[in-house]
C-alpha positions as CSV (number, residue, x, y, z in Angstrom):
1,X,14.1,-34.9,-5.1
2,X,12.7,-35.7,-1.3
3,X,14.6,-33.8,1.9
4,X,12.6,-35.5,4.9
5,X,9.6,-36.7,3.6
6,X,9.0,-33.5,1.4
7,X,9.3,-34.2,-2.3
8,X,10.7,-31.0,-3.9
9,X,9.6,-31.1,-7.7
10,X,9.6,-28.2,-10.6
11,X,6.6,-26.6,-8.7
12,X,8.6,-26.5,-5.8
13,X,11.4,-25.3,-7.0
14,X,9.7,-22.3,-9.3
15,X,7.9,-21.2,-5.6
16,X,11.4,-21.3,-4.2
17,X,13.0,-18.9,-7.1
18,X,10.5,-16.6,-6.9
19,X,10.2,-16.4,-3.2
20,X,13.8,-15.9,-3.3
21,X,13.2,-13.1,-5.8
22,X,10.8,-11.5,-3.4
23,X,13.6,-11.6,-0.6
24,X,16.2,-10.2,-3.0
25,X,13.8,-7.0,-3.6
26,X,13.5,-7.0,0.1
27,X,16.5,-6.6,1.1
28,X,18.0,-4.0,-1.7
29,X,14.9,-1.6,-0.8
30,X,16.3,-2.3,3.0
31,X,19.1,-1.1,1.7
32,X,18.4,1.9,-0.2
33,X,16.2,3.1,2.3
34,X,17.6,5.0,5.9
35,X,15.6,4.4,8.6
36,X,12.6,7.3,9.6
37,X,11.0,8.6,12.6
38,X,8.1,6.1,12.3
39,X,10.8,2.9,11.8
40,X,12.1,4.1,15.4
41,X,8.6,4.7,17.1
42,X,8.5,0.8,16.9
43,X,11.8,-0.1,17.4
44,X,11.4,1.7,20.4
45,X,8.1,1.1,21.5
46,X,8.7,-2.8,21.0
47,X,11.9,-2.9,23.1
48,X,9.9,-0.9,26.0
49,X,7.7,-4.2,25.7
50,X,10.2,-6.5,25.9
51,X,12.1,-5.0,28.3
52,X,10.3,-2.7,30.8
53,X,6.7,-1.8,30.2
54,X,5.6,1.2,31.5
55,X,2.1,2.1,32.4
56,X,1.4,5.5,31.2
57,X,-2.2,6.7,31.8
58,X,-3.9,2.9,31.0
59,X,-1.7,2.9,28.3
60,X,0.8,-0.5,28.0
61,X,4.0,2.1,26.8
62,X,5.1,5.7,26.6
63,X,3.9,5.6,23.1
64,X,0.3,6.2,24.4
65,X,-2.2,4.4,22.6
66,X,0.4,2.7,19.7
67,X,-1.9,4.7,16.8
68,X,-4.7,2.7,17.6
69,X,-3.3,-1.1,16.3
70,X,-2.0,-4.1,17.9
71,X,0.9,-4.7,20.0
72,X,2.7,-7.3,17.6
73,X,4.7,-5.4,15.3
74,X,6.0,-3.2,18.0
75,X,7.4,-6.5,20.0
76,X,8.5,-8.1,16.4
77,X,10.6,-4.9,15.6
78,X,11.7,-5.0,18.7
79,X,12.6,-8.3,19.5
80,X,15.9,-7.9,17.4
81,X,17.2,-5.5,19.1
82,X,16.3,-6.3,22.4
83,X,17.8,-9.9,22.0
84,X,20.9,-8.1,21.0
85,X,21.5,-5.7,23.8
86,X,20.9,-8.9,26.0
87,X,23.6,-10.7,24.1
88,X,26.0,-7.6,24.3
89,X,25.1,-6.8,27.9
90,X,25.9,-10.4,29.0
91,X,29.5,-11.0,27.2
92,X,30.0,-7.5,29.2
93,X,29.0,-8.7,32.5
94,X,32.2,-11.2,32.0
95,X,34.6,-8.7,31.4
96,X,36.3,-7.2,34.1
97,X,34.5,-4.2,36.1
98,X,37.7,-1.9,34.7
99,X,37.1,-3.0,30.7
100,X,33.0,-3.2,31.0
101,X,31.7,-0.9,27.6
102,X,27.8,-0.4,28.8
103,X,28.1,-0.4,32.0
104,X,26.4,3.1,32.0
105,X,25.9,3.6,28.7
106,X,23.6,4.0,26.1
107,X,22.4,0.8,25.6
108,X,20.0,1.4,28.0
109,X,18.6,4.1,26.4
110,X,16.4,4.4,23.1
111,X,17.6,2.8,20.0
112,X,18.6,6.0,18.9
113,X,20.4,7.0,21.2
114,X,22.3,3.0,20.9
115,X,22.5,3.6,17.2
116,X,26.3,3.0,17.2
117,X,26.3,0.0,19.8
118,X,23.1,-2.3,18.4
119,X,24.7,-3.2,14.8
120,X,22.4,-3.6,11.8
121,X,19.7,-2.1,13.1
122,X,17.8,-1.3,9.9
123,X,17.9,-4.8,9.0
124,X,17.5,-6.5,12.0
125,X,13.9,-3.7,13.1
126,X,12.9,-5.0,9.3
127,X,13.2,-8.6,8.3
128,X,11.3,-10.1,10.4
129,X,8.6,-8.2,8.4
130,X,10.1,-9.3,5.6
131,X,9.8,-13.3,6.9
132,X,6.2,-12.8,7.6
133,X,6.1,-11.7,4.3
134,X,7.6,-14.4,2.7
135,X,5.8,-17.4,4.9
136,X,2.2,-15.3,3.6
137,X,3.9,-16.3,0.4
138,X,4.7,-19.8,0.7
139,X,1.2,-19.7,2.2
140,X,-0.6,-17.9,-0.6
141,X,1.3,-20.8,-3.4
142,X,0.0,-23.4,-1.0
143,X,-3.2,-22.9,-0.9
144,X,-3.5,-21.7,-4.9
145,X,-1.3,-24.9,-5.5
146,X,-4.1,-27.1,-3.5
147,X,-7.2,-25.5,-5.3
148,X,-5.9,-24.7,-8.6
149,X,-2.6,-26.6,-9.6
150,X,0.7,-25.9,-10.1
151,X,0.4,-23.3,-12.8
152,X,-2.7,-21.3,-10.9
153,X,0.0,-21.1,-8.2
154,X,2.9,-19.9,-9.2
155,X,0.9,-17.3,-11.4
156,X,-0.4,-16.0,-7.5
157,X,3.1,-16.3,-6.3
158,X,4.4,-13.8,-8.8
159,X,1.9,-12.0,-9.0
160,X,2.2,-11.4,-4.9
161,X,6.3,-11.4,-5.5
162,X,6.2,-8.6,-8.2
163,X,3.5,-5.9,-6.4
164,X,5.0,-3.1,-5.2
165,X,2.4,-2.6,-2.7
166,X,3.6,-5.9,-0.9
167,X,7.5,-5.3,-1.1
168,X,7.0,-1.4,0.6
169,X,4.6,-2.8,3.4
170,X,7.5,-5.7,4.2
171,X,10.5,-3.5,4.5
172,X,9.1,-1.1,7.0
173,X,7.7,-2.1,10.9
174,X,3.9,-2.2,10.6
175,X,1.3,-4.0,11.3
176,X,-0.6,-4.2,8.2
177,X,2.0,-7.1,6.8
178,X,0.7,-9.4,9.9
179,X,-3.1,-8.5,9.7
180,X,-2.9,-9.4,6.3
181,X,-1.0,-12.7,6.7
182,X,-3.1,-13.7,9.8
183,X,-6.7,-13.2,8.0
184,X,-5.5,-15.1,5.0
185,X,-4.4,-17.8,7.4
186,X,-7.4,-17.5,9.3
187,X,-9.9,-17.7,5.9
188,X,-8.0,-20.7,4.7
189,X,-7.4,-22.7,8.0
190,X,-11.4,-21.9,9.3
191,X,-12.0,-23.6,5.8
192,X,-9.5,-26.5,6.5
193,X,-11.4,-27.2,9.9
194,X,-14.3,-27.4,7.9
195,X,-13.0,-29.9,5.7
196,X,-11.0,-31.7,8.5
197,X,-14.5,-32.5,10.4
198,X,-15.5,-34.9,7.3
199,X,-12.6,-36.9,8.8
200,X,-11.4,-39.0,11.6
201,X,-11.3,-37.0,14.8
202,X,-7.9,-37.3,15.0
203,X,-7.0,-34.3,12.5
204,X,-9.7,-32.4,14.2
205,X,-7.2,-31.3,17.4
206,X,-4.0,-29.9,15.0
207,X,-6.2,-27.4,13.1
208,X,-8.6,-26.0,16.0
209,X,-5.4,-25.1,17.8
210,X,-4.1,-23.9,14.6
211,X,-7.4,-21.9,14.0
212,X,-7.2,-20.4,17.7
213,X,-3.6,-19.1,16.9
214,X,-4.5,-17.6,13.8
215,X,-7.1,-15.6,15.3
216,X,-5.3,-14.6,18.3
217,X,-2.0,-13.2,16.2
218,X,-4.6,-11.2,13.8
219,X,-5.8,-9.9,17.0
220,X,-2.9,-8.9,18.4
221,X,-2.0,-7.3,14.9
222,X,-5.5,-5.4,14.4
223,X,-8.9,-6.0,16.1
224,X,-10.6,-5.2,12.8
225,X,-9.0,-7.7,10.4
226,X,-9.5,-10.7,13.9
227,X,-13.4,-9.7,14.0
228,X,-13.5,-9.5,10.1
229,X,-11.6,-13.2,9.7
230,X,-13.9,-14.4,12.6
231,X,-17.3,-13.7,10.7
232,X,-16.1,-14.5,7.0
233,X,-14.5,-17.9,8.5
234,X,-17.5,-18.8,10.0
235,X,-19.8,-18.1,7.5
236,X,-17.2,-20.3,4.9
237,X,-17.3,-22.7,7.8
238,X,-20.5,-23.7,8.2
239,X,-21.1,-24.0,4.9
240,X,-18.3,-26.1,4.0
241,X,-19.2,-28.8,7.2
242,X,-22.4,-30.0,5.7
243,X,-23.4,-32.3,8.0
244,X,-20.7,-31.2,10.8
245,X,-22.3,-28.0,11.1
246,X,-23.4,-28.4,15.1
247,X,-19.7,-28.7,16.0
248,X,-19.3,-25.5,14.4
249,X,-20.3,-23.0,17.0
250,X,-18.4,-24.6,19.8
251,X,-15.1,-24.3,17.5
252,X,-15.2,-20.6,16.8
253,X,-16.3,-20.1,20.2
254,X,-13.9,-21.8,22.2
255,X,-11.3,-20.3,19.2
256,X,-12.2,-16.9,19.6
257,X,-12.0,-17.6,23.8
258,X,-8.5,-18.9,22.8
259,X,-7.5,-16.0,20.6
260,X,-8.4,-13.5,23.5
261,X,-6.0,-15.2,25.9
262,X,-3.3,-15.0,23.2
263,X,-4.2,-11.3,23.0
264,X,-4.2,-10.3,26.6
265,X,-0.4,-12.3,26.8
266,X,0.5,-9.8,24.2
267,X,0.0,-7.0,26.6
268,X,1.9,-8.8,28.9
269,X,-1.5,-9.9,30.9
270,X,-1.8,-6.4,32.1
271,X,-5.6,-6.0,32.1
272,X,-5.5,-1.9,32.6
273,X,-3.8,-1.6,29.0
274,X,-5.9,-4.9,27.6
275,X,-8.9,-2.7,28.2
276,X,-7.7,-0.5,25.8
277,X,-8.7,-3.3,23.0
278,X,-12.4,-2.6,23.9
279,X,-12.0,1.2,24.0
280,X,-9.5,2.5,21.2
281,X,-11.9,2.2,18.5
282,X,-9.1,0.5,15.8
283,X,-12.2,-1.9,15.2
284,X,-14.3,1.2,14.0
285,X,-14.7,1.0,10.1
286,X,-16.9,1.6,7.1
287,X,-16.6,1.6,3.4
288,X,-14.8,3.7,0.7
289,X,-13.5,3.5,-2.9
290,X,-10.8,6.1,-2.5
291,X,-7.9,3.4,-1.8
292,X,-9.3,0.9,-4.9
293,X,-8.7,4.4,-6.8
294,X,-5.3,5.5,-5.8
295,X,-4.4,1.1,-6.2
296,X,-5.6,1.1,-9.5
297,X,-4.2,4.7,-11.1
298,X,-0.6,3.5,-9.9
299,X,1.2,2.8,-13.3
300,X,3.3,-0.1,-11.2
301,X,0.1,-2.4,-11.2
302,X,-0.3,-2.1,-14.5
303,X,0.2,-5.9,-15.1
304,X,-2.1,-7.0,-11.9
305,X,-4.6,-5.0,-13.2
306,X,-4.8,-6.6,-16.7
307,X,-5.0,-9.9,-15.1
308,X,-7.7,-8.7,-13.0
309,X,-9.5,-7.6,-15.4
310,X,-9.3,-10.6,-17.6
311,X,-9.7,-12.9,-14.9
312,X,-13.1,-10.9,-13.7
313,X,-14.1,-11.5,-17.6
314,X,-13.4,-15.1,-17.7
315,X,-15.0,-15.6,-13.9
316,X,-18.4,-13.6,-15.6
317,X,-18.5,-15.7,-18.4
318,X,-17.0,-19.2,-17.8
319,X,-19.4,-21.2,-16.2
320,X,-16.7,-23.5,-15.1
321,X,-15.0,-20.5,-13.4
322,X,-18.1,-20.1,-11.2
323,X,-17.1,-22.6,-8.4
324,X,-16.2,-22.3,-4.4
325,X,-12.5,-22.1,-4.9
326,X,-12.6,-18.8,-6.7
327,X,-15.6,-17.5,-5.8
328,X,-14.6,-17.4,-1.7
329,X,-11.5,-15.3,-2.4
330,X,-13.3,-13.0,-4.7
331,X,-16.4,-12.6,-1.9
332,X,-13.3,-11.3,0.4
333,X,-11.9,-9.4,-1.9
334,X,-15.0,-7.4,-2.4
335,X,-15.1,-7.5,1.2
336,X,-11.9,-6.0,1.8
337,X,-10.7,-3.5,-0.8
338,X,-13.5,-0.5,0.0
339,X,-12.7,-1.0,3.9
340,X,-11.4,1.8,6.1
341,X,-10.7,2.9,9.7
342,X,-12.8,5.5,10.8
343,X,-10.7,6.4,14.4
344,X,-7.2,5.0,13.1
345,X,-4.4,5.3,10.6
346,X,-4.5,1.9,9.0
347,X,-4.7,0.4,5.8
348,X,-7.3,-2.6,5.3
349,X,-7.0,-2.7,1.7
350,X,-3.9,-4.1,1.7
351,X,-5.2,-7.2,3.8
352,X,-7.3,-7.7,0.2
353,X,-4.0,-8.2,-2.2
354,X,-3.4,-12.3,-1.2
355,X,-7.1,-12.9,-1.9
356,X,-7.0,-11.0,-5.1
357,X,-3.6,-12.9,-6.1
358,X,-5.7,-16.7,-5.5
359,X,-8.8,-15.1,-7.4
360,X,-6.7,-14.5,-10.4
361,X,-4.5,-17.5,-10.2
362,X,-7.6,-19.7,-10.0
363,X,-9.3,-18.1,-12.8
364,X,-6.2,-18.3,-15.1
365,X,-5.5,-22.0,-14.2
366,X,-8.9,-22.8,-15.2
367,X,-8.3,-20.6,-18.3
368,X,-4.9,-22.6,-19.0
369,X,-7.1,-26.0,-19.4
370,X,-9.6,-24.9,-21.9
371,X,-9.4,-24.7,-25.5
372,X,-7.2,-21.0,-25.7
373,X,-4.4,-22.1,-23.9
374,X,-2.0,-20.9,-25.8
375,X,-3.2,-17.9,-25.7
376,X,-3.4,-17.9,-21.6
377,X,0.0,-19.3,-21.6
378,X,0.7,-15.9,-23.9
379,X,-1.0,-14.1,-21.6
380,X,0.3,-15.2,-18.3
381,X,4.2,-15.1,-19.4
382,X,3.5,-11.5,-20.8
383,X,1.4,-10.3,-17.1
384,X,4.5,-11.5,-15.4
385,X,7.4,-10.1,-17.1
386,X,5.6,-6.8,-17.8
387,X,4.6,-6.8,-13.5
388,X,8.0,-7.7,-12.6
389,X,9.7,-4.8,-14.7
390,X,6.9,-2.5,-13.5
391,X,7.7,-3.7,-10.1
392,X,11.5,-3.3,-10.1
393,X,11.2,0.3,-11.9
394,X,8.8,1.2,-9.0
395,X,11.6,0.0,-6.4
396,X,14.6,1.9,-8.3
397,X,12.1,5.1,-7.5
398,X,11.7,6.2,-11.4
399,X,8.0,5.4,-11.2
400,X,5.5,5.8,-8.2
401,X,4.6,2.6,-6.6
């Protein structure tokens, strides 16, 4: 099947499903779940964005210092919401000055207090969380799909779609969802760049930009995971351009020059509150096992942890298994997991889960081609199942997730 140029085959179609799947769990934990304190701190913050910034003290908002991340999950939960109070306020402006609803009212006030005016307001503060999710998704299948085949990427997929860790950080406005789905953009798309400079100049334009936003948007999401994609994508960079190496450090220069643009036009170029960036401290980190710990003694990652496991087995003693393509998301995830803010509330193990899903995927494809296949095949349908039950029974809140 081709729609525009695209063929759409089985691999397609089994990424589709289970992305699907991933926005069915999405939006029944939306459901089952009312909306909290910290839900309206960024539906409320974001709209003050949007709609009238106000400088508090060098601060951008009344929220202060936004606990210490970036602006763009405050304007992404707020967007919504402030594009519907435009759209209600203008059909009211046409009415007549007698039959006008908000003339006064509370829809210019918080969103709590426009609770009953702004409809859907759980969903519409949540999905597009749950979008960014699902494009990290289609992302993560890509790039497996790319390096590993069709059967190493649809094993990442579900093993992404199924973790409960990845459905709770979706449904609820944060910014540890877009961190995490700008640094795996930003590993993948420094390493594209790489690849793209053994080409004709002419695909050399598309991906720097694409680099540039990458790194900006991780910026404006957290400081830490920009200046963590920045190194690791230069150090996979320049050892992936060979001969293109020289062109290298003008790239991630004039990308990182590019990224801090799109980072000041998230504080709506208002250097006093850009400042903040330099002095907050969100970048402040060092290393700790404590999050690996509480990840791996949750009984709902039982199944991700036995592919782990097996694939770190196979990676050790499979020669073949030893190659760029796993070993890059592996380096990360070593990178990654033991990371914490020292100054902030944040949660950079989380930014590890995509890398760890391509690791495993890789190392099982290359596992499905070798002489125990059927074994792997076993295997791989058995991880699945038993991760997706896991998952759901986390979600229906009879097991901790």
């Amino acid at each position: 099947m081709r729609l525009r140029g695209f063929y759409i085959g089985r691999p397609q179609r089994v990424a589709a499903l289970l992305l699907l799947m991933l926005f069915g769990e999405c939006l029944w934990t939306i459901g089952h779940e009312p909306l909290d304190a910290n839900d309206y701190r960024y539906a409320h913050c974001g709209r003050e964005m949007w709609e009238s910034p106000s400088m508090l003290q060098g601060y951008f908002t009344t929220c202060g210092n936004l606990n210490g991340d970036g602006t763009f999950a405050y304007r992404l939960a707020g967007l919504p919401l402030t594009a519907q109070r435009a759209v209600l306020l203008t059909v009211d402006h046409f009415r007549k000055p007698a039959d006008r609803l908000y003339a006064n009212g509370s829809l210019n006030g918080t969103t709590w207090e426009a609770r009953h005016e702004l409809r859907f307001v759980e969903y519409l503060m949540r999905l597009p969380f749950v979008l960014f999710a699902i494009w990290l998704g289609g992302g993560l299948w890509w790039v497996s799909k790319r390096l590993f085949g069709p059967e190493g990427g649809a094993f990442a997929l579900a093993m992404y779609v199924f973790c409960p860790a990845i459905v709770k950080y979706a449904t609820h406005p944060n910014n540890e969802i877009l961190a995490m789905w700008g640094l795996y953009g930003l590993i993948y798309t420094a390493m594209g760049v790489a690849h793209a400079l053994q080409g004709p100049r002419s695909k050399w334009k598309p991906r720097i930009i694409l680099l540039t936003v990458a790194l900006g948007l991780t910026a404006a999401a957290h400081v830490l995971a920009a200046i963590v994609g920045f190194i690791a994508g230069m150090a996979f960079f320049f050892y992936l351009a060979e001969r293109r190496r020289a062109y290298g450090s003008q790239i991630m220069v004039y990308s990182a020059l590019g990224a801090m643009v799109i980072a000041f036009a998230s504080f709506s170029f208002k250097i006093t509150a850009f400042l903040y960036v330099f002095t907050g401290g969100s970048a402040r980190s060092w290393f700790s096992f404590d999050a690996v710990r509480q990840f791996v003694t949750m009984p709902a990652n039982a199944g991700i942890l036995v592919a782990t496991f097996v694939a770190l087995v196979v990676y050790l003693r499979s020669r073949r298994s030893r190659y760029f393509g796993n070993t890059a998301p592996l380096l990360m995830l070593l990178l990654l997991f033991p990371l914490y803010t020292t100054q902030v509330i944040s949660a950079p193990w989380i930014w590890a889960l995509p890398f760890l899903f391509t690791f495993v995927g890789g190392v099982f494809a290359d596992a499905l081609e070798s002489k125990e296949r059927k074994l792997f095949l076993l295997l791989t349908v058995g991880v699945v199942v038993t991760q997706a039950v896991l998952c759901w029974v986390s979600m229906a809140g009879v097991m901790p997730g």
